[in-house]
C-alpha positions as CSV (number, residue, x, y, z in Angstrom):
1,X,45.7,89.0,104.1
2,X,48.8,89.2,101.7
3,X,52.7,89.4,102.9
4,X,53.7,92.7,101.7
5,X,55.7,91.9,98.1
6,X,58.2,95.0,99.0
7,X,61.3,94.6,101.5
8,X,61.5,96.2,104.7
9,X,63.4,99.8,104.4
10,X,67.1,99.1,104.9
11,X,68.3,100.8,108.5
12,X,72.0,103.2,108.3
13,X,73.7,99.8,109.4
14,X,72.3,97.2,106.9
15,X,74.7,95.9,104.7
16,X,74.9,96.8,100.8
17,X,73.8,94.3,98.4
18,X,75.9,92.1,97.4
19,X,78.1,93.5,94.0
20,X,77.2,91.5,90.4
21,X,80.0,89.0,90.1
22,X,82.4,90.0,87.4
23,X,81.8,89.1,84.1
24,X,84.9,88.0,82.9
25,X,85.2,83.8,83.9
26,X,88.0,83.5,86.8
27,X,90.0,80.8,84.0
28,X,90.2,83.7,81.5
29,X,93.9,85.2,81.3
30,X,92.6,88.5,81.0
31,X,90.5,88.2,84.6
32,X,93.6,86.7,86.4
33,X,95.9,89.8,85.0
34,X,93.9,92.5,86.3
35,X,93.0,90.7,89.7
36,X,96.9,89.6,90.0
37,X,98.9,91.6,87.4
38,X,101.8,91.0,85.3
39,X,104.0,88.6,87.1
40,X,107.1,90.4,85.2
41,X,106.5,93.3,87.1
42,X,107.5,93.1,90.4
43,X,108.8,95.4,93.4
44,X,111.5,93.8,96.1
45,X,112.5,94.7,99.4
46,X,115.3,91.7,101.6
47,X,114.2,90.5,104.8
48,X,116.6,88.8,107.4
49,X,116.0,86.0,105.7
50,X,114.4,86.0,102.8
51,X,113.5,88.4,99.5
52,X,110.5,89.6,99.8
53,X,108.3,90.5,96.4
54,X,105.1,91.6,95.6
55,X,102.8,93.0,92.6
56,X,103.7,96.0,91.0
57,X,100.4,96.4,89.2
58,X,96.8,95.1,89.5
59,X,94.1,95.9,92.4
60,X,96.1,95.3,95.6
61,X,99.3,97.2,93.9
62,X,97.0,99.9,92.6
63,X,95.2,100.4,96.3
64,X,98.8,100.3,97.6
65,X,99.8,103.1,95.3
66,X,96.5,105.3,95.9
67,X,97.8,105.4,99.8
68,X,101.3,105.2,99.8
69,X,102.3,107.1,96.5
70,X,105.7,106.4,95.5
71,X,106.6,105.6,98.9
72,X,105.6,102.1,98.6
73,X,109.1,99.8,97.9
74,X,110.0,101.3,101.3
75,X,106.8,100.6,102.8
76,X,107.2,97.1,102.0
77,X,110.9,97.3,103.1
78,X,109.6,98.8,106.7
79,X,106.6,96.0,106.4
80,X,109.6,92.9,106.5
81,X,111.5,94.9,109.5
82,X,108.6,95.0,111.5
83,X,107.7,91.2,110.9
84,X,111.4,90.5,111.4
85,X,111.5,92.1,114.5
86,X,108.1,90.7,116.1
87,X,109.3,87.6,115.3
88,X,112.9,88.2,117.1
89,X,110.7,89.4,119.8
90,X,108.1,86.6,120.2
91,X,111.1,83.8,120.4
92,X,113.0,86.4,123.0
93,X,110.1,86.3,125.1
94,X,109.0,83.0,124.7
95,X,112.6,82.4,127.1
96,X,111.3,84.6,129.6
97,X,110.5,82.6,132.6
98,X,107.3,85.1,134.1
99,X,105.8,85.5,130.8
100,X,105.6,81.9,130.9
101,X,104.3,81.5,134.1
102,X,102.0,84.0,133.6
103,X,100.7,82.4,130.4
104,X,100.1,79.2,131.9
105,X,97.8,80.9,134.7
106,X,95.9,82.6,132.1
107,X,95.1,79.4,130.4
108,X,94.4,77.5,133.4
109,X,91.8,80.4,134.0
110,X,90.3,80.3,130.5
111,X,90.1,76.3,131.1
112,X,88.1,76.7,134.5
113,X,86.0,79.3,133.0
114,X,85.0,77.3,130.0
115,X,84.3,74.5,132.5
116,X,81.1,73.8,133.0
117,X,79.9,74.4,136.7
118,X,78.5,71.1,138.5
């Protein structure tokens, strides 16, 4: 008897096929400007402690623009505050003695649970 030369019916869940990779070489100036755009163009927003740039134009930029309109130097700006303020956050309660503690019990149970029982 001969395997049947047709695939199995893809289910709801199955992933797509994989895309045709692009046709342009990755090397080729042209590729590299629409995947990462014009490097002259550029929109800024200032951290705490550091400048903060990104794309103005190719894919991310465009995907970007599609969802946050013209809105998007701000969203950048609110982006930095955010990371500037988890980070503030992390160090303040990295000095907090219970969270510590805490922390330390958790691992210690994560450890005796990956322990293998005798």
């Amino acid at each position: 008897m001969t395997p049947p030369t047709s695939s199995p019916p893809r289910s709801a869940w199955s992933p797509s096929p994989s895309p045709a990779p692009p046709t342009a070489a990755p090397h080729d100036p042209a590729f590299a400007r629409t995947l990462f755009g014009d490097p002259d163009k550029r929109i800024s927003a200032a951290g705490k402690t550091i400048p903060v740039t990104r794309l103005a134009d190719a894919c991310q930029a465009e995907a970007e623009q599609r969802l946050l309109g013209s809105d998007r130097p701000h969203w950048l700006q609110y982006r930095i505050q955010l990371g500037d303020g988890e980070k503030e956050e992390r160090q303040q309660l990295e000095q907090d003695r219970e969270f510590r503690t805490v922390t330390e019990l958790w691992r210690r149970s994560l450890h005796h649970a990956e322990s293998p029982s005798p």
